[in-house]
MILOTOR-656309 format. One record per residue (C-alpha): residue in three letters; y, z, x. Coordinates in nm, 2 decimals. Example, Ala and Ser with C-alpha at 12.3 -4.5 7.8 and 13.67 -1.06 7.14 Angstrom:
<atoms>
Ala -0.45 0.78 1.23
Ser -0.11 0.71 1.37
</atoms>
This chain:
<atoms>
Unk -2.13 -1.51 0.77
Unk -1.99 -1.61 0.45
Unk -1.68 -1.79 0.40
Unk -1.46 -1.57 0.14
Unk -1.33 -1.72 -0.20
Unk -1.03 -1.86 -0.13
Unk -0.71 -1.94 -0.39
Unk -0.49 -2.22 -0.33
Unk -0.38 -2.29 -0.69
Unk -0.10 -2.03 -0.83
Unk -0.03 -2.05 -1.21
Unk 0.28 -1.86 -1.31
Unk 0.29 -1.64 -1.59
Unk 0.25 -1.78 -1.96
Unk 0.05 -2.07 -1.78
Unk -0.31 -1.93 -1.77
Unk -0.53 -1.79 -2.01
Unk -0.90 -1.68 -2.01
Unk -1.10 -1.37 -1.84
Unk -0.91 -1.23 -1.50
Unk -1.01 -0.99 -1.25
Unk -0.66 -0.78 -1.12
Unk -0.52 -0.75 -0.77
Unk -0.28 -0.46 -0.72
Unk 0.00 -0.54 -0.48
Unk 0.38 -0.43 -0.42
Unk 0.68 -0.62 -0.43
Unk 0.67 -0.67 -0.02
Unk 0.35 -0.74 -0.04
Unk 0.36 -1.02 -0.34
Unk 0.56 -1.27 -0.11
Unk 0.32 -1.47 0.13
Unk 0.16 -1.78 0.20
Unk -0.20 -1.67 0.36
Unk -0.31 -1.37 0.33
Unk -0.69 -1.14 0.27
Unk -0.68 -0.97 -0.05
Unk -0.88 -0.71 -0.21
Unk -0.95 -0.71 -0.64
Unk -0.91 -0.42 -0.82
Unk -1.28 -0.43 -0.79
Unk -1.31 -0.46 -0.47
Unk -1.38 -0.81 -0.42
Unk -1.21 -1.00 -0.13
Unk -1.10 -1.34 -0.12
Unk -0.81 -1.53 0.05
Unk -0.47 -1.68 -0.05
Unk -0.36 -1.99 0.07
Unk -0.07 -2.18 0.00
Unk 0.12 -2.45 0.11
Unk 0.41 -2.26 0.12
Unk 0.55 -1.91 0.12
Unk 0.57 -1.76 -0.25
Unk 0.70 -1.49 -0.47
Unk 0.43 -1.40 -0.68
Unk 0.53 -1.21 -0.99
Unk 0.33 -0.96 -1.21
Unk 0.14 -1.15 -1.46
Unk 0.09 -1.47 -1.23
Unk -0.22 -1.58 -1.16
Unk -0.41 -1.74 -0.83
Unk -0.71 -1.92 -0.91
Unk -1.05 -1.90 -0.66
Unk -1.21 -2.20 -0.56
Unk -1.46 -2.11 -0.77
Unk -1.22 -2.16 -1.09
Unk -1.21 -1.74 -1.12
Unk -0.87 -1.61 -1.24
Unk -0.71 -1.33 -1.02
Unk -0.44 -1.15 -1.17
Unk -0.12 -1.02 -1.04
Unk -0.03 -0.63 -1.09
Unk 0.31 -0.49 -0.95
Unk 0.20 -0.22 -0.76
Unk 0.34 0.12 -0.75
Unk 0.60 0.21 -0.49
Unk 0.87 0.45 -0.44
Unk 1.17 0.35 -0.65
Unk 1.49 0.47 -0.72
Unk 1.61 0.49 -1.10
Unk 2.02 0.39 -1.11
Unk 2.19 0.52 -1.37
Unk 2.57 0.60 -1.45
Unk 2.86 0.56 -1.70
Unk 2.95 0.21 -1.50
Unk 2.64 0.07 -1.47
Unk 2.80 -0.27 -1.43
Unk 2.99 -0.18 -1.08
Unk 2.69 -0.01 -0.97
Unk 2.46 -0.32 -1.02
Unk 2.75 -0.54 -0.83
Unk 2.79 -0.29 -0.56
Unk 2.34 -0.33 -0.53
Unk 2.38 -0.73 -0.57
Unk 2.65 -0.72 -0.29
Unk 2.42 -0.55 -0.05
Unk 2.14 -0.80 -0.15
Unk 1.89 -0.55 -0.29
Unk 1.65 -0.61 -0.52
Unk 1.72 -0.48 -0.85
Unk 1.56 -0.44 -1.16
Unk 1.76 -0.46 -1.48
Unk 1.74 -0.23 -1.77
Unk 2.01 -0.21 -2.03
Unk 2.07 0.18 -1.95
Unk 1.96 0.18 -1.57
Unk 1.84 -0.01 -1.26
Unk 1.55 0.05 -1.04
Unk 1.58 -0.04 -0.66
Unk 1.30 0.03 -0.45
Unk 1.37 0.40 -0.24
Unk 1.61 0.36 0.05
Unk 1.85 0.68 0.12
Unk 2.15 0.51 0.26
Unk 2.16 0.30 -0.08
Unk 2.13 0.57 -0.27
Unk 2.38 0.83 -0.10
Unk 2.62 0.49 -0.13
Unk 2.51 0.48 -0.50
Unk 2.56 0.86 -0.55
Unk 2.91 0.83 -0.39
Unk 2.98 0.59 -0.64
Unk 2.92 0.82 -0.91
Unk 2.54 0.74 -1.05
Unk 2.26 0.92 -1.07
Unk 2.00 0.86 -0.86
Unk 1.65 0.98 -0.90
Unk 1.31 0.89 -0.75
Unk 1.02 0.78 -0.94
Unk 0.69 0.62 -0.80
Unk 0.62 0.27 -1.01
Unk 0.58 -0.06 -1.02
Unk 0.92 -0.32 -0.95
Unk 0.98 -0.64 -1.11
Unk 1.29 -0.70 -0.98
Unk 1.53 -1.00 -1.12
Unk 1.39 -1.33 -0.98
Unk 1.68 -1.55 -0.82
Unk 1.87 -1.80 -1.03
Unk 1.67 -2.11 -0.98
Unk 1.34 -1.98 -1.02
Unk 1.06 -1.72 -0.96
Unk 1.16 -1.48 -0.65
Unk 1.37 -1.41 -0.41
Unk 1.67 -1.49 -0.40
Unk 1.72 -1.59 -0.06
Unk 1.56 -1.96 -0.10
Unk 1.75 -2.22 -0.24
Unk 1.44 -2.48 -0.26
Unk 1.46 -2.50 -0.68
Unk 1.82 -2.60 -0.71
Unk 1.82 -2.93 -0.72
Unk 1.49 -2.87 -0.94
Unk 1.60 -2.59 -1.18
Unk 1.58 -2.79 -1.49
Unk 1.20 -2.86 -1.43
Unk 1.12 -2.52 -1.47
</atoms>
């Protein structure tokens, strides 16, 4: 049997360049440390870091063979977050640690009905969509926000 490509380099975003194939994965599904993947191809290989990571869409994990495997945000059920006081409604999503993307007239929060019947309560306008999430990374660094490794790093990025 033959071993499978394996990637144990990441290179964020803006930090890569050349040829990629694409790998397709949702926003759960982007934070891990070792994992089996599948292209967009259908090629499989393995990740394998030294540490759990939040990839983001437009990273890149390079094979040991020096090939380039891009990172797509894949499409999942969202909720779009709209409302005359958008600003409330993002703190009252912040406060209950969801993931949020930001737009200027909206956010998008991945589908959960007891966030959105809180949300509609509120006053805003919630409406389903299927797409892909980028939510805001935390404040010192790429991810989630729950891990508090870059702080005394932060400038290095």
């Amino acid at each position: 049997m033959t071993a499978l490509p394996t990637a144990h380099t990441l290179h964020r975003k803006g930090h890569w360049a050349g040829p990629a194939m694409t790998c397709e994965l949702d926003y759960t599904e982007r934070f891990l440390r070792r994992k089996r993947l599948i292209t967009s191809t259908g090629e499989a290989f393995v990740v394998d870091l030294a540490q759990t990571t939040s990839l983001d869409e437009g990273d890149a994990l390079e094979l040991d063979s020096g090939a380039l495997v891009q990172i797509k945000a894949g499409r999942e059920a969202l909720y779009k977050v709209s409302g005359p006081d958008l600003v409330r409604l993002a703190w009252h999503v912040g406060n209950r640690h969801t993931p949020c993307q930001i737009a200027p007239d909206h956010l998008l929060i991945q589908a959960d009905p007891v966030i959105g019947h809180m949300l509609q309560h509120l006053g805003a306008t919630v409406a389903p969509l299927t797409g892909p999430f980028t939510p805001e990374g935390g404040a010192y660094g790429h991810g989630r926000t729950h891990a508090h490794a870059h702080v005394a790093t932060a400038h290095d990025h």
